[in-house]
N, C-alpha and C positions, 0 to 999 in steps of 0.2 A: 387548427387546434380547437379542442373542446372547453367550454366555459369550465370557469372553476368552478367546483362544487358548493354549494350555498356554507356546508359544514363545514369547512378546510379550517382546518384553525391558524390564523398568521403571526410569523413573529413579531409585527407591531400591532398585536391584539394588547389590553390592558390585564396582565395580571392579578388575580385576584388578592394574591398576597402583597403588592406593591402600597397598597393606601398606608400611610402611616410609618415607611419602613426606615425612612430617616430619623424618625424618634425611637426604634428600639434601642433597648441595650445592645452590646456587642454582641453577646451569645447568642441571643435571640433573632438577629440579621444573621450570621453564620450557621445556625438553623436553616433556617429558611433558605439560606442559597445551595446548602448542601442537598438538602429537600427536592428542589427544583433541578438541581443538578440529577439526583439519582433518578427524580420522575422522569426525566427526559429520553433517558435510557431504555426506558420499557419499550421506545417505537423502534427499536432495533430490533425486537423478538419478533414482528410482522413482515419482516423483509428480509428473513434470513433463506428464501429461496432466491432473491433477486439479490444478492450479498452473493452469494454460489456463484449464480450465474454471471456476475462482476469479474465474478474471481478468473471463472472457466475461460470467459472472453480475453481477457486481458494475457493469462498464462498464454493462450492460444496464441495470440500477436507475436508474442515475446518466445515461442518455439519453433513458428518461422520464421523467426528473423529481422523482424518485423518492432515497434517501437508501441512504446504504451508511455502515452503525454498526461502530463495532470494541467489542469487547470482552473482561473477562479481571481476572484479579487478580495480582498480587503480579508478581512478575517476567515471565510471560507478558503478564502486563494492561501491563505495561511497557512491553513489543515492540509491544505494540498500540494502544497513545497514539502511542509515536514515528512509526510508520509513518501514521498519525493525521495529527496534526500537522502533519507535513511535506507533506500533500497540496496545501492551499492555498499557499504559499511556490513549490513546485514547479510544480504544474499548475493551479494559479487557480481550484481547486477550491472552492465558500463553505465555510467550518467550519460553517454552519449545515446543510447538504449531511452531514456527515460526523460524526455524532453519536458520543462516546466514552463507552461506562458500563465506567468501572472503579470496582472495589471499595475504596469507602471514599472514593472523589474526593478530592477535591484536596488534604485531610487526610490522606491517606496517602500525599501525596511526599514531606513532609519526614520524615515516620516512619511507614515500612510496617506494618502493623497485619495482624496474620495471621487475628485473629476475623473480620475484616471478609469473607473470602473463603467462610465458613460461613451467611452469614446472607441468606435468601434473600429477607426480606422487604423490604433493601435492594436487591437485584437486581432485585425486582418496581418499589419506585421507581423506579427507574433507567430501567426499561422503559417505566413508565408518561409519563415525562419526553420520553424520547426519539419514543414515538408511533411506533412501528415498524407498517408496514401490507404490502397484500399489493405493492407495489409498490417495496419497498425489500430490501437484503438485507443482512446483519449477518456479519461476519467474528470468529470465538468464538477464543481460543488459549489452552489451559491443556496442560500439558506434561504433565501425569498423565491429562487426559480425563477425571477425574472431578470437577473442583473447583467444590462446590454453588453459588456464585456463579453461574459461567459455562455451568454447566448448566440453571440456573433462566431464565435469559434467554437461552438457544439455546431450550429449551420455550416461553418465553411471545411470542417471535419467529416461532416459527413458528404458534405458535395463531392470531396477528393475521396470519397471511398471507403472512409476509415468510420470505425465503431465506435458510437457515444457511449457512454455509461452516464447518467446522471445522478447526481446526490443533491436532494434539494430536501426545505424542509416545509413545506409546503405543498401539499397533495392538490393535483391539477395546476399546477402550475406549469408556465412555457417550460423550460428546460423537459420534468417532467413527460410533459406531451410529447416532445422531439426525440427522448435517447432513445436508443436500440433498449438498453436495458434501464427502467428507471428505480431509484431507489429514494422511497420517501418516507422523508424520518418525521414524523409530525411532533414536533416539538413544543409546538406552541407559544402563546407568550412569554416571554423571559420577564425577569423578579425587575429588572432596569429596562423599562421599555425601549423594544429594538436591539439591546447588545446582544447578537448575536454568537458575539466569542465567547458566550454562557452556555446556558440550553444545548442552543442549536451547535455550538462548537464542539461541546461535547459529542454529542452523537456524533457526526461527522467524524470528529479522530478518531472514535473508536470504530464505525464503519471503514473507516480506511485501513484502522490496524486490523482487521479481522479480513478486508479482500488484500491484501499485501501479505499478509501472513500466510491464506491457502494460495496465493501464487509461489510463494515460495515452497511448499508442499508440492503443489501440482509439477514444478519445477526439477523437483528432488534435489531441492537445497534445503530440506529439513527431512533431519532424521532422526527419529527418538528425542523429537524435541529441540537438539543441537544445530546451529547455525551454521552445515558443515559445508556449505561452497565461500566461506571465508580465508584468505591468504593472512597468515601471518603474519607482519609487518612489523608490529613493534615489540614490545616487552609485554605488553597489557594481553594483546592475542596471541603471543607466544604460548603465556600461561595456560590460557582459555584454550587453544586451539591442542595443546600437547592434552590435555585435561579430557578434551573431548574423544580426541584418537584411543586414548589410554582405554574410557570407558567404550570405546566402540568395538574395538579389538580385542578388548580384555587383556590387554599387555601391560608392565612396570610403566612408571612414566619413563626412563632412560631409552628403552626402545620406541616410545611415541614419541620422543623429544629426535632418536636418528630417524625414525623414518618419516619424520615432518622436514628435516634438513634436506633428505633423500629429493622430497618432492616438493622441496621449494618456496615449503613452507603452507601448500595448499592441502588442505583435510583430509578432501574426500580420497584422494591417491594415495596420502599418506595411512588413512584408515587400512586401504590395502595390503599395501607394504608391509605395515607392520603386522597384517594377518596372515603373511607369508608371499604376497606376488613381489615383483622385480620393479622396478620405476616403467619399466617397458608395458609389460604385463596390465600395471594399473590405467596404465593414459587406455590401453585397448580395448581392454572389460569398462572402462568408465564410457567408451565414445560405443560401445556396444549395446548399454544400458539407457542409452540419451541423459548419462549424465546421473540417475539414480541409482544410488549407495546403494538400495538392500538387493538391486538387482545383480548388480558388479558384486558383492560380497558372497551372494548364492552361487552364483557361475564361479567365482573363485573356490569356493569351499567341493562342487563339484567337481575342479580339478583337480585340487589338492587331494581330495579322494582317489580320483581316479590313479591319480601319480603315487600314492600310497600301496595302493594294490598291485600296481604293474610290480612296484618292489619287493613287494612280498614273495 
């Protein structure tokens, strides 16, 4: 690993706006946080080619077949459950697909445990659990770059094969040095020296909403914007899900609402359906397309052409 750069600026640097900041008025503290909050953000406009390439790597995993693991402790390992989580809800992704090792699991949600992020022989569980191979790739995010959890399992991730991604805030830092792909948000000192689930939190979720987002594009779970590899399950995406067919099809909602029933209550099919294919028809054109709506929508529109003319 290479030394850290003299200039790296760290999250327990002293902020310059900190002196004094327990005597402000209110207004004047929520300034200043919101301030530090938005400055923080500008380090994301320097890594929006390593942001891509996050993205590329990880979609890639995830279209062989392959799993894309988040992991991380304490407030980082935070940012990196949520962005987790949210993948199957969103883009229909299985949780079984999207493996999460944070430090200390699910015992340290209701109370965060800080040994837990030291101790690597739980990191090794963690790894061993999740069976990370060369086919999968693992997205690491610790805000300092050095925290032994999340280094121990960017190491033992890449031993079995599989693709680091690192998010760290801290330029030259170990994680950093190690991933395939690094992404460093320089964030700087925070207004509360060391909280990282400030500043540096910030960056981080929003780097994670922005490679989660074009994996879902890459994917072709996103079309015109709509979340359209979502199944229908309740009342709430019924709405949503009939809402979106309508506007993709360009049909009444009463025919996006049958041909969401037709198909099970799944989008993309029903998208179909209601632009004239069969439930048969759709599953075909979808497993034709790998899955992307505007490609299955063209082939369909192609035949519906063709089948127009034969009758003429």
């Amino acid at each position: 690993m290479t030394a850290q750069p003299a200039s790296a600026r760290h999250t327990e640097d002293r902020h310059e706006g900190s002196a004094g900041l327990h005597a402000l008025p209110p207004r004047e503290v929520m300034a200043r946080l919101l301030s530090a909050q938005l400055d923080s953000l500008g380090a994301l406009q320097f890594e929006l080619p390593a942001l891509a390439d996050a993205a590329a790597r990880a979609a890639q995993a995830l279209q062989a077949g392959g799993k894309l693991a988040y992991a991380g402790a304490g407030s980082s390992g935070l940012m990196a459950m949520a962005d987790c989580l949210e993948l199957a809800g969103t883009y229909g992704i299985a949780p079984a697909r999207t493996p999460i090792l944070f430090a200390g699991g699910t015992a340290s949600l209701s109370h965060m445990i800080g040994a837990v992020e030291d101790d690597p022989e739980l990191a090794r569980a963690d790894l061993a659990t999740a069976a990370l191979g060369p086919s999968d790739a693992v997205i690491c995010v610790s805000a300092s770059g050095r925290t032994p959890y999340t280094l121990v399992v960017a190491e033992g991730a890449q031993a079995a094969g599989a693709s680091v991604i690192g998010i760290a805030n801290v330029v030259g830092s170990p994680l950093l040095e190690r991933a395939d792909i690094a992404i460093a948000l320089e964030t700087g000192a925070e207004l509360v020296s060391g909280s990282t689930r400030m500043a540096a939190g910030s960056a981080q979720k929003i780097a994670l909403n922005m490679i989660s987002t074009q994996i879902g594009l890459l994917l072709g779970h996103v079309h015109d914007g709509y979340m359209v590899n979502l199944t229908a399950d309740n009342a709430k995406l019924r709405a949503r899900a009939t809402g979106m067919v309508a506007a993709i099809a360009g049909t009444p909602p009463e025919v996006a609402a049958h041909a969401l029933d037709l198909a099970g209550g799944a989008v993309k099919p029903a998208v179909l359906i209601a632009t004239g294919a069969s439930p048969e028809l759709a599953q075909d054109l979808l497993a034709a397309s790998g899955g992307h709506l505007a490609a299955a929508l063209d082939r369909l529109k192609l035949k519906l052409e063709a089948a127009k003319a034969q009758s003429i």
